[in-house]
N, C-alpha and C positions, 0 to 999 in steps of 0.2 A: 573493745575499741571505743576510744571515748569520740565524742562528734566536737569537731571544730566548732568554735564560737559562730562564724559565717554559716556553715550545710544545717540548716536549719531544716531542712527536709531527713536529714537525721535523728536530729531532736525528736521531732513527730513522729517516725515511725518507732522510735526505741522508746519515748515516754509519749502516749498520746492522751489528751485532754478527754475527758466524759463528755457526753453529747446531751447538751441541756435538752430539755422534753418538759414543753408545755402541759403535755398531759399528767405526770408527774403530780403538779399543784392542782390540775384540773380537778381530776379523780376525788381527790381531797376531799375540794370546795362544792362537790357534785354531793360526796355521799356523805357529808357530816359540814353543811353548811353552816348550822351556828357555832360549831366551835373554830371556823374558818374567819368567822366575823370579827367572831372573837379574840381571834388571834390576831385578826388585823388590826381592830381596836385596842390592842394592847400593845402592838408595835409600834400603832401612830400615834397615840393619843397618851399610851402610858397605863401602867398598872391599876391605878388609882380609880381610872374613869372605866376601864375594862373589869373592875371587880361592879361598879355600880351599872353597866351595862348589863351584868350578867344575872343581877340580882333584880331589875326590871324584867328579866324576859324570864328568871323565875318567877317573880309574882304574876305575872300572866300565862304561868304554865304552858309555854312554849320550849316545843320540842326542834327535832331536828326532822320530824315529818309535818309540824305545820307550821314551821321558819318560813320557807319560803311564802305562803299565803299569810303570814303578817308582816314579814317585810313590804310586798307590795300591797297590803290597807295600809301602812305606815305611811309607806313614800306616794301612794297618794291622797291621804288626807295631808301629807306635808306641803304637796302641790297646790291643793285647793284651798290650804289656808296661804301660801305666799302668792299663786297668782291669780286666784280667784277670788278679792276679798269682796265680802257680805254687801250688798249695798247698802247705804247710807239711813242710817234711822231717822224716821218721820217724827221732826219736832214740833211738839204741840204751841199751839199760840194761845197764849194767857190773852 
């Protein structure tokens, strides 16, 4: 029996949509964080800057059990250099 253009409540019970799940990408981004980073940096930013991302957090031999604890010493020495800047150097008088 095919469903009328209108009995849209036909439609739905004979083909029904998947049920998007937050936890899905959670799970992911939980148990393999930097290749979740990574992936986002390669979605947004592009291949090019996600090969040189990857190859920084190689040289620092970062893993995906101590990703999380250098992401946040990253974002906050990021913090403390944009809104915490140094105070002003004391200029000597000739």
């Amino acid at each position: 029996m095919a469903a009328s253009a209108e009995d849209w409540d036909a439609e739905i019970t004979h083909t029904p949509e998947n049920n998007f799940l937050l936890y899905a990408t959670t799970s992911q981004s939980v148990r393999q964080p930097k290749t979740a980073f990574l992936r986002y940096v390669r979605v947004v930013y592009g291949t090019d800057v996600a090969i040189r991302v990857r190859e920084k957090l190689a040289s620092h031999k970062i893993t995906d059990q101590n990703f999380q604890q250098f992401k946040h010493s990253s974002f906050a020495a990021e913090y403390k250099r944009r809104f915490q800047p140094s105070p002003p150097l004391n200029r000597r008088k000739f």
